[in-house]
C-alpha positions as CSV (number, residue, x, y, z in Angstrom):
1,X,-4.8,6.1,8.6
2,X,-6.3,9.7,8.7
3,X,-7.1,9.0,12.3
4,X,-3.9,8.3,13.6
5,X,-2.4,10.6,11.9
6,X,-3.0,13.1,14.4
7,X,-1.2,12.2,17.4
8,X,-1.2,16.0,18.7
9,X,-4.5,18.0,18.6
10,X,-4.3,19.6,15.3
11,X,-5.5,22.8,16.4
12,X,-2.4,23.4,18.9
13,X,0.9,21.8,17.8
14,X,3.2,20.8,20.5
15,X,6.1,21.6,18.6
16,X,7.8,22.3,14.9
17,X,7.3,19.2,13.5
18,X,3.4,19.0,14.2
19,X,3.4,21.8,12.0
20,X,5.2,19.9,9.5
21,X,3.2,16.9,9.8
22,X,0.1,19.4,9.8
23,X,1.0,20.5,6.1
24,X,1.9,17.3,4.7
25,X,-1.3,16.5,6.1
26,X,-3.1,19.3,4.4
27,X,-1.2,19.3,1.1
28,X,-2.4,15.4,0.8
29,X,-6.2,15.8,1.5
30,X,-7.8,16.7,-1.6
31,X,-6.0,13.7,-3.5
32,X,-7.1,11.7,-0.2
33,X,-10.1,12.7,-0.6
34,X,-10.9,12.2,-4.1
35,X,-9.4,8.6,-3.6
36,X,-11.5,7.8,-0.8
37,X,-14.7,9.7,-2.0
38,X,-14.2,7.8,-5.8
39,X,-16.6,6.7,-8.1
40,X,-15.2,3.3,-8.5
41,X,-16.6,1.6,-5.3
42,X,-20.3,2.7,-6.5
43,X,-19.4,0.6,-10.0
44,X,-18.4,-2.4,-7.8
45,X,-21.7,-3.5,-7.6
46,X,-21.1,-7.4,-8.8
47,X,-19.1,-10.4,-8.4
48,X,-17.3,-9.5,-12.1
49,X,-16.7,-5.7,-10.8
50,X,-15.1,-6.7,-7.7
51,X,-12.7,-9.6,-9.2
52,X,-12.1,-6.7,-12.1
53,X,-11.0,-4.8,-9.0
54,X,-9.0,-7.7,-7.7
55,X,-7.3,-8.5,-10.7
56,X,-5.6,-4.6,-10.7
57,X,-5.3,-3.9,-7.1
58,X,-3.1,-7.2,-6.7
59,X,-0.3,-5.4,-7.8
60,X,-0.6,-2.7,-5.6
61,X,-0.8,-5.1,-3.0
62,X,2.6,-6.7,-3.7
63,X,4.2,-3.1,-4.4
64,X,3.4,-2.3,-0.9
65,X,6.1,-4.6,-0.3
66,X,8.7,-2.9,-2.8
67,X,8.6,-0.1,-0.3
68,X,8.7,-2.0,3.0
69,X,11.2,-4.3,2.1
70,X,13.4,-1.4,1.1
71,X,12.6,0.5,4.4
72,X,13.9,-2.8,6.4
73,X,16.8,-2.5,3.9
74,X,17.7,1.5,4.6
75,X,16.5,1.5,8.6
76,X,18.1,-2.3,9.7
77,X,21.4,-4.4,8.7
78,X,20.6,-7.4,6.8
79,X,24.3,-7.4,5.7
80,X,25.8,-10.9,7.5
81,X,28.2,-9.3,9.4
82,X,25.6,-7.2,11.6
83,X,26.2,-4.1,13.0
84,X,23.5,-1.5,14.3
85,X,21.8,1.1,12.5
86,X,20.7,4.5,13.4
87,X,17.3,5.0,14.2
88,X,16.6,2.6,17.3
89,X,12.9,3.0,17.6
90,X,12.4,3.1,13.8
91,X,14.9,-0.3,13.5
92,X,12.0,-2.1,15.5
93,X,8.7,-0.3,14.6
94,X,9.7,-1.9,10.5
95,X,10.6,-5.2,11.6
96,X,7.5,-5.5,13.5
97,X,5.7,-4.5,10.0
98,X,7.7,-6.9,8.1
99,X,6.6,-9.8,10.7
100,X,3.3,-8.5,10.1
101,X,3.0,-8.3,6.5
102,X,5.0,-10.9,5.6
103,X,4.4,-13.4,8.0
104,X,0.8,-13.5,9.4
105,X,-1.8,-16.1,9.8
106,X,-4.4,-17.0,7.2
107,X,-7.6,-18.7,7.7
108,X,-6.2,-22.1,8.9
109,X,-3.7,-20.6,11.0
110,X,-1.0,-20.8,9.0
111,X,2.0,-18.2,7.9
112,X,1.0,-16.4,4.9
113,X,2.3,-12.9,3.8
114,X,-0.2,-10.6,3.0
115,X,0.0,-10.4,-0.5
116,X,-0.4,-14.5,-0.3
117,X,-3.8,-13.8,1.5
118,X,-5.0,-11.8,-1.2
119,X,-3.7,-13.8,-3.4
120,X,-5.8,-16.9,-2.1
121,X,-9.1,-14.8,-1.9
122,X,-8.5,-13.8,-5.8
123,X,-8.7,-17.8,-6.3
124,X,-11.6,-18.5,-4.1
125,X,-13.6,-15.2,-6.1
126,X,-12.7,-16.6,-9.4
127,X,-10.3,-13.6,-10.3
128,X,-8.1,-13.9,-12.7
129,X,-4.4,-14.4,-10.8
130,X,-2.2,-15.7,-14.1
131,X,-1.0,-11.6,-14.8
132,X,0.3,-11.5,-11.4
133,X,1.9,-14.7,-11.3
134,X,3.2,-14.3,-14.5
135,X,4.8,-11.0,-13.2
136,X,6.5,-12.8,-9.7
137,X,7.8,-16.0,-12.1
138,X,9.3,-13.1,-13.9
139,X,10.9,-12.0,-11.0
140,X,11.7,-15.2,-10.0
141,X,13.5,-16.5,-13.0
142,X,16.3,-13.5,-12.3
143,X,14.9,-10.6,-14.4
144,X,15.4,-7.3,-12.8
145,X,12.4,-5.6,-11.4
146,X,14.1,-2.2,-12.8
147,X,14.0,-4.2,-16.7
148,X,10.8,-5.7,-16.1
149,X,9.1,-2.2,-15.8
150,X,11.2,-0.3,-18.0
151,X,10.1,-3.0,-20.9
152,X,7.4,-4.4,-19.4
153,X,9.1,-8.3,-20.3
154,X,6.5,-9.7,-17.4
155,X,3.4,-8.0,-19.8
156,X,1.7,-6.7,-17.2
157,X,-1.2,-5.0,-17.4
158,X,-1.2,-1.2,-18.4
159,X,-3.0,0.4,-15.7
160,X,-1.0,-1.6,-12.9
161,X,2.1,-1.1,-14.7
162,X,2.2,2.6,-14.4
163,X,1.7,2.2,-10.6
164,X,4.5,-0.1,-10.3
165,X,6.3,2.3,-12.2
166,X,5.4,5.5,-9.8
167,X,6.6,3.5,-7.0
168,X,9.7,2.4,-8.5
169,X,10.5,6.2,-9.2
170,X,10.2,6.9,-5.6
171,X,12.5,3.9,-4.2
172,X,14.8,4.5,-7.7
173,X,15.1,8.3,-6.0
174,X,17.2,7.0,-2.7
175,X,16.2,9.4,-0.2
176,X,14.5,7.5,3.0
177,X,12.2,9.8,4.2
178,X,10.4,9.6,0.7
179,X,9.9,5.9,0.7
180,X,8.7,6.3,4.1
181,X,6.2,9.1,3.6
182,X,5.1,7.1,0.9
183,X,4.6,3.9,2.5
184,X,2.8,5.8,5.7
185,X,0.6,7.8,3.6
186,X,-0.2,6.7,0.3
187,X,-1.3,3.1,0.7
188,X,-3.8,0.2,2.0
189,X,-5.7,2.5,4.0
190,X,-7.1,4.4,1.1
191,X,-10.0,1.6,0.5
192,X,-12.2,3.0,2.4
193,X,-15.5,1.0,4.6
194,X,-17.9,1.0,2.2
195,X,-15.8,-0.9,0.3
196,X,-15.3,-3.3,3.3
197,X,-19.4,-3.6,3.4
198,X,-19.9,-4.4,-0.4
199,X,-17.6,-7.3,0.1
200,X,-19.2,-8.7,3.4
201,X,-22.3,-8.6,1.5
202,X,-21.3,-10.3,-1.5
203,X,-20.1,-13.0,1.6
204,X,-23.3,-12.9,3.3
205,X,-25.0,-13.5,-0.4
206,X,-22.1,-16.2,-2.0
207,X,-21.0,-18.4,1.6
208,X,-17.6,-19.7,0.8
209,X,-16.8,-17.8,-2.3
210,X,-15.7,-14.3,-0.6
211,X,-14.4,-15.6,2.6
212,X,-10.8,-15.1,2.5
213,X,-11.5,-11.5,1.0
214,X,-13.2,-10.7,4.0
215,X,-10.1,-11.9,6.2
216,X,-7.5,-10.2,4.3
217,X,-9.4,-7.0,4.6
218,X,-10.0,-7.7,8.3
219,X,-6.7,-8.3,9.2
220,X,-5.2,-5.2,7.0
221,X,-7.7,-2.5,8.6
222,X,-6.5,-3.7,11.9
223,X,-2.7,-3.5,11.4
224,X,-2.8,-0.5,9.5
225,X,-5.5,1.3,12.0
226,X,-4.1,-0.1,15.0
227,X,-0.7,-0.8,14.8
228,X,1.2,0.4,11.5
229,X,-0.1,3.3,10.9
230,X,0.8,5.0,14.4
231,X,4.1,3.3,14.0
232,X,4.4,4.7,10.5
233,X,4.2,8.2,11.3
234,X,6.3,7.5,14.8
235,X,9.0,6.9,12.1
236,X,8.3,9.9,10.0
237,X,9.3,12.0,13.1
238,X,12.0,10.0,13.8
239,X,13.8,10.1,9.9
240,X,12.6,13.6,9.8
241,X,13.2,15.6,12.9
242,X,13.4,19.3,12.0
243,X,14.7,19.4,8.5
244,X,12.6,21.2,6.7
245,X,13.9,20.1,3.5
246,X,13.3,16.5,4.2
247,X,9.7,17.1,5.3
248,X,9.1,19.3,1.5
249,X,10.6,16.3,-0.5
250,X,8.4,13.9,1.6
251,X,5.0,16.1,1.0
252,X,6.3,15.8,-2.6
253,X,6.4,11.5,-2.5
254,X,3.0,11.7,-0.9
255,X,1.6,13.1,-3.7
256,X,3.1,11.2,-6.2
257,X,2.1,8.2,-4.5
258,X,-1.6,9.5,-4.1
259,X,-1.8,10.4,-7.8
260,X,-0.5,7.2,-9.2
261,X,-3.5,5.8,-6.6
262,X,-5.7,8.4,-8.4
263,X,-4.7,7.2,-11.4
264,X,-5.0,3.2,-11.2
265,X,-8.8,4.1,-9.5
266,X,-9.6,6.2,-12.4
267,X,-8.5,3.0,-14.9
268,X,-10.1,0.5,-12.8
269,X,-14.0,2.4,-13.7
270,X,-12.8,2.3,-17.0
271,X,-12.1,-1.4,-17.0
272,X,-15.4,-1.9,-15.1
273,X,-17.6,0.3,-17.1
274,X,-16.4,-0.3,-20.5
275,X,-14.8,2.9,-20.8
276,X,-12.0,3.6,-23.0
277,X,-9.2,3.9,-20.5
């Protein structure tokens, strides 16, 4: 998302808020970068490393959700007796996410939310999907997602579960532009192309096995490049404005976000390597 990010040249703001956006922006990089320059896509150099990676980055998957459904929740009514909300633009620009994300089309052209898709590739890699489901019949059965990770009752893994948990903090918090800075910032788009070519090439080596991997990834880099991540920081303006308050607290989410990130990448080349995490 680093590209869209700047909608202004960077080197002349248009006005205040580019210079808001510019720090947030400058505040984030060296997490960004140590995300996106990590050590764990070198150690994802087999079919086990990659379904290791699966197994982990499935929750982060569905947690992206957490935050978007609670954005539809704080910039739309879903209350039965509708009435309309603030923020116009920003009303539309998140449902069009939520069609996105929850509602796409998988390989046989049929609706499947995102973290479905991924879901379906972990099956057809031979990763192992029973924590995950575990954790959503948890959900399902009418625990609270607030119980779940304060006692872990859905036994999810430890690594995942402290990223649930920093996400959780955030939305737990209240404050929209947040959640938002958050979501635009400190998500999908972190798995950077290389990432993208390992797994075309454990396709191109394994037909059939990594196929719906490929798609998944596919179809997130082009929402997030081409659609939700200008719409994303469209909507930080918006929620934003000129409060400079607002704009600190959301630097402050951003890198909370990007450190729990840190974090689960850092236990991941544990897991992979054999390292005590």
């Amino acid at each position: 998302m680093q590209k869209q990010m700047k909608s202004t040249d960077s080197n002349s703001p248009s006005s205040p808020t580019d210079y808001r956006l510019l720090s947030l922006e400058r505040r984030m990089a060296p997490l960004r970068e140590q995300i996106i320059h990590h050590s764990l896509y070198t150690h994802l150099q087999s079919e086990e490393s990659v379904q290791v990676f699966m197994e982990h980055h499935i929750f982060a998957v569905w947690d992206f959700m957490s935050l978007l459904k609670t954005l539809q929740q704080q910039l739309t009514c879903v209350e039965t007796a509708w009435v309309p909300t603030k923020h116009r633009a920003a009303r539309r620009l998140i449902n069009e996410i939520v069609v996105a994300e929850e509602s796409d089309l998988d390989l046989h052209g049929q609706p499947a939310s995102h973290y479905e898709l991924y879901l379906d590739a972990m099956r057809q890699a031979g990763a192992d999907t029973r924590p995950v489901s575990h954790f959503i019949n948890t959900i399902q059965r009418g625990f609270q997602l607030k119980d779940i990770l304060k006692f872990n009752t859905a036994e999810v893994p430890v690594a995942p579960l402290a990223f649930l948990r920093a996400t959780e903090r955030i939305i737990r918090r209240n404050k929209l532009h947040e959640i938002l800075a958050a979501f635009t910032f400190g998500r999908e788009d972190l798995i950077p192309e290389m990432f993208t070519e390992l797994v075309r090439e454990l396709h191109s080596q394994h037909p059939g096995q990594w196929e719906a991997f490929v798609y998944y990834l596919d179809r997130h880099i082009a929402l997030d490049g081409d659609e939700h991540g200008p719409a994303a920081v469209r909507m930080m303006h918006t929620v934003c404005g000129e409060d400079d308050t607002k704009w600190n607290e959301a630097e402050d989410a951003v890198v909370w976000a990007l450190e729990a990130r840190l974090a689960l990448w850092d236990a991941i080349v544990a897991q992979v390597t054999g390292e005590k995490e």
